[in-house]
C-alpha positions in Angstrom: -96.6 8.9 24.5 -93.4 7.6 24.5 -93.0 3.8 25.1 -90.7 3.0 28.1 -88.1 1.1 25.8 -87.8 3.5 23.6 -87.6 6.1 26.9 -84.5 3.8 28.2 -82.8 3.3 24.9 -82.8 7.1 24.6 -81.6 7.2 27.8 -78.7 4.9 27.3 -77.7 7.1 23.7 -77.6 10.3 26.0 -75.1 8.4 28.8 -72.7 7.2 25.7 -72.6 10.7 24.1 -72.0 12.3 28.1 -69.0 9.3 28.5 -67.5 10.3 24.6 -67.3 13.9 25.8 -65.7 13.1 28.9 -63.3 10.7 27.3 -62.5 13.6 25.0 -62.3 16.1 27.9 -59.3 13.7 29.2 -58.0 13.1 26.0 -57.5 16.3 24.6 -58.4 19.2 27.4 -59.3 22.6 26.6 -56.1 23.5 27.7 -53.6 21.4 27.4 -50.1 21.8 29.6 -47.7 23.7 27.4 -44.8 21.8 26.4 -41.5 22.8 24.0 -41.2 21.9 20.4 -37.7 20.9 21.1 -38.7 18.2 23.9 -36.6 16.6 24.9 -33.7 17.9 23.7 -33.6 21.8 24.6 -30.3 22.2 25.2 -28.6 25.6 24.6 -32.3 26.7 23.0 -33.1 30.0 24.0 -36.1 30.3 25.6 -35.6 34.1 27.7 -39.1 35.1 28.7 -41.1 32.0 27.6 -45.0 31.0 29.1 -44.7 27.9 30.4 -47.0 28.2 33.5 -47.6 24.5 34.0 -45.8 23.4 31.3 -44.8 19.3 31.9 -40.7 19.4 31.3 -40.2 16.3 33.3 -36.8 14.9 31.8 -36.4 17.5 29.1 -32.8 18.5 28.6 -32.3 21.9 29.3 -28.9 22.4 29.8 -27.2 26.1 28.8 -30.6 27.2 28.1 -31.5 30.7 27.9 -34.4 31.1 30.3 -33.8 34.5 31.4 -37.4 36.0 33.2 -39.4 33.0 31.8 -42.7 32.2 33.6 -42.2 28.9 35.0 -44.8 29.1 37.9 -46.2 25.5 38.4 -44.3 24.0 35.7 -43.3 20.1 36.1 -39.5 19.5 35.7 -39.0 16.2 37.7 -35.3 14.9 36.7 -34.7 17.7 33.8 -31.3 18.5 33.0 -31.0 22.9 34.0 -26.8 22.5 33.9 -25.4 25.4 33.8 -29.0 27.1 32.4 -29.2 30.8 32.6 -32.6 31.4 35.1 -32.1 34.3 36.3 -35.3 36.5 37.2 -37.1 33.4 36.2 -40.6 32.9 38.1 -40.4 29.3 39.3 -42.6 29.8 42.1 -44.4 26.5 42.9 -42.5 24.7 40.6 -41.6 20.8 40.9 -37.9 20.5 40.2 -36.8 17.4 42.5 -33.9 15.1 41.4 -33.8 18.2 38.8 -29.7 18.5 37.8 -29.2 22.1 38.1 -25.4 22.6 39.0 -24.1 25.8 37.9 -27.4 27.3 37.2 -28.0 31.5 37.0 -30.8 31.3 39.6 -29.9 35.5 40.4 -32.9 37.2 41.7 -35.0 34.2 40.8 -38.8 33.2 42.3 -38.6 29.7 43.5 -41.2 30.8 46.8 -42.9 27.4 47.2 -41.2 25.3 44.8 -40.2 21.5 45.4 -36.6 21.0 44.6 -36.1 17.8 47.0 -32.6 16.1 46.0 -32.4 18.2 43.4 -28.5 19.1 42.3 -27.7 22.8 42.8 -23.5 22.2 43.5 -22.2 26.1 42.8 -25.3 26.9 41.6 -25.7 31.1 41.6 -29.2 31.4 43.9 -27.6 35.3 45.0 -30.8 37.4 45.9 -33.1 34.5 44.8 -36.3 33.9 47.0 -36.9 30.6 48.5 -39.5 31.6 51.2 -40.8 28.5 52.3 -39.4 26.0 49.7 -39.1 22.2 50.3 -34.8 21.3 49.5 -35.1 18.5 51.3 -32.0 16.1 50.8 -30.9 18.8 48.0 -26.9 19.5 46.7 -25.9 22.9 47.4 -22.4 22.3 48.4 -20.3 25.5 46.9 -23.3 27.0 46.2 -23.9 31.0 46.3 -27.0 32.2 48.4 -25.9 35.5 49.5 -29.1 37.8 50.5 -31.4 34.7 49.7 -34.4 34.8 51.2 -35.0 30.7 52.9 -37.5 32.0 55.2 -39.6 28.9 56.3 -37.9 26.4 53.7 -37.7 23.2 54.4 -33.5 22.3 54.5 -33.7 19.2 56.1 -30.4 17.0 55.4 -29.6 19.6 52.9 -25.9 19.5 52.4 -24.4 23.5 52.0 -20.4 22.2 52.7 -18.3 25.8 51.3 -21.8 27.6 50.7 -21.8 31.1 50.7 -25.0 31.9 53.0 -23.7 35.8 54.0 -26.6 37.9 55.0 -29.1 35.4 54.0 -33.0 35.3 55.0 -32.8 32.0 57.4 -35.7 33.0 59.1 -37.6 30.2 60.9 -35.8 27.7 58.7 -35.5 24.0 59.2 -31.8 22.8 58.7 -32.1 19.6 60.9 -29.5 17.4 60.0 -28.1 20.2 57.4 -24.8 19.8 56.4 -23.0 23.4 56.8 -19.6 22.5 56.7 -17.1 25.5 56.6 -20.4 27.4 55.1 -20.2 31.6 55.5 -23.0 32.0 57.2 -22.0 35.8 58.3 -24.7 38.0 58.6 -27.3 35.6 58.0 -30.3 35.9 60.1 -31.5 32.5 62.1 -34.1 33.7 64.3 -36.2 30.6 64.9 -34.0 28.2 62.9 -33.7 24.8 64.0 -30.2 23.2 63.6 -30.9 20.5 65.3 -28.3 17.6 64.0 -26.6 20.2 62.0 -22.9 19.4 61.0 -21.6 23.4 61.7 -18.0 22.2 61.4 -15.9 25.0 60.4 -18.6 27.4 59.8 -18.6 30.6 59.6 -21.4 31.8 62.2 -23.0 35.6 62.5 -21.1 37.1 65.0 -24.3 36.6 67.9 -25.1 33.4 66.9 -24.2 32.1 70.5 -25.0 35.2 72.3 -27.0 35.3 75.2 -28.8 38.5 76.9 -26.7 39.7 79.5 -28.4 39.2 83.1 -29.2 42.3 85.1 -27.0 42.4 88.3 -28.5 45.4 89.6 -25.9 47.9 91.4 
């Protein structure tokens, strides 16, 4: 029979061993978040069809990178440098990117459904056919930018500044641009149904052509 000090010193080995693990767990995971071997410095590094699911690029200087159709989904890039970065057909879906610098930036055809990319810097950034379906740009930069055929449908815009934007035939779909900035914007074609612009600066704008229409009342004869 085992003598209850023995029992509780036993007891105690078996709780430091389960902490040790645990410790290691956080320590060094199973799977750690993929990160670049060029960190920080990744500028001009061509990286065209790269895993980095998840990968932590917070602050990571990626600026004229090749990142043609990498897999970005969930990735971390708080405050990373992506001037001028070639992304286009990259999956950023659910990607953090605020306060990312991304001005200039190949978005073309690009998956950003989901992803964060509050006062983040996209001045003439190329975002032509790229799909933003419910995105939070809160606060964001895209003054000059190109967004033609976009899908925004359900993203967040709010005090978003698009001054000289080219929005034609864009997905605006239950979009929230209150407070936007849209100055002299070409929003032709664009499709607003359920948008809310309350606050929005539309000064110079250029509005689809029933953007103020109204249904015609029936007079009878």
């Amino acid at each position: 029979m085992i003598r209850m000090p023995t029992l509780a010193l036993y007891a105690t080995a078996l709780i430091a061993a389960a902490a040790l693990i645990w410790l290691a767990w956080q320590v060094y995971p199973a799977n750690p978040l993929p990160t670049l071997a060029c960190q920080p410095n990744c500028a001009q590094m061509d990286l065209s069809g790269s895993d980095l699911a998840r990968a932590d690029l917070n602050r990571v200087n990626l600026a004229r990178a090749d990142l043609h159709g990498a897999d970005l989904r969930n990735a971390t890039l708080l405050m990373a440098n992506l001037s001028r970065a070639l992304l286009r057909e990259a999956n950023l879906q659910g990607a953090d990117l605020s306060n990312a610098v991304i001005d200039h930036a190949d978005l073309r055809y690009a998956n950003l459904t989901s992803a964060i990319l509050r006062s983040a810097d996209l001045r003439q950034a190329d975002l032509r056919k790229a799909d933003l379906t419910e995105a939070d740009v809160r606060v964001a930069n895209l003054s000059g930018a190109q967004l033609e055929g976009a899908i925004l449908t359900g993203a967040s815009l709010v005090d978003a500044d698009f001054e000289n934007a080219i929005l034609r035939r864009a997905d605006l779909r239950n979009a929230n641009l209150r407070g936007a900035v849209l100055r002299s914007a070409d929003l032709r074609g664009a499709d607003l149904t359920g948008a809310d612009l309350t606050g929005a600066d539309l000064v110079g704008a250029r509005l689809p052509h029933d953007f103020y229409a109204t249904p015609l009342e029936d007079t009878g004869s």
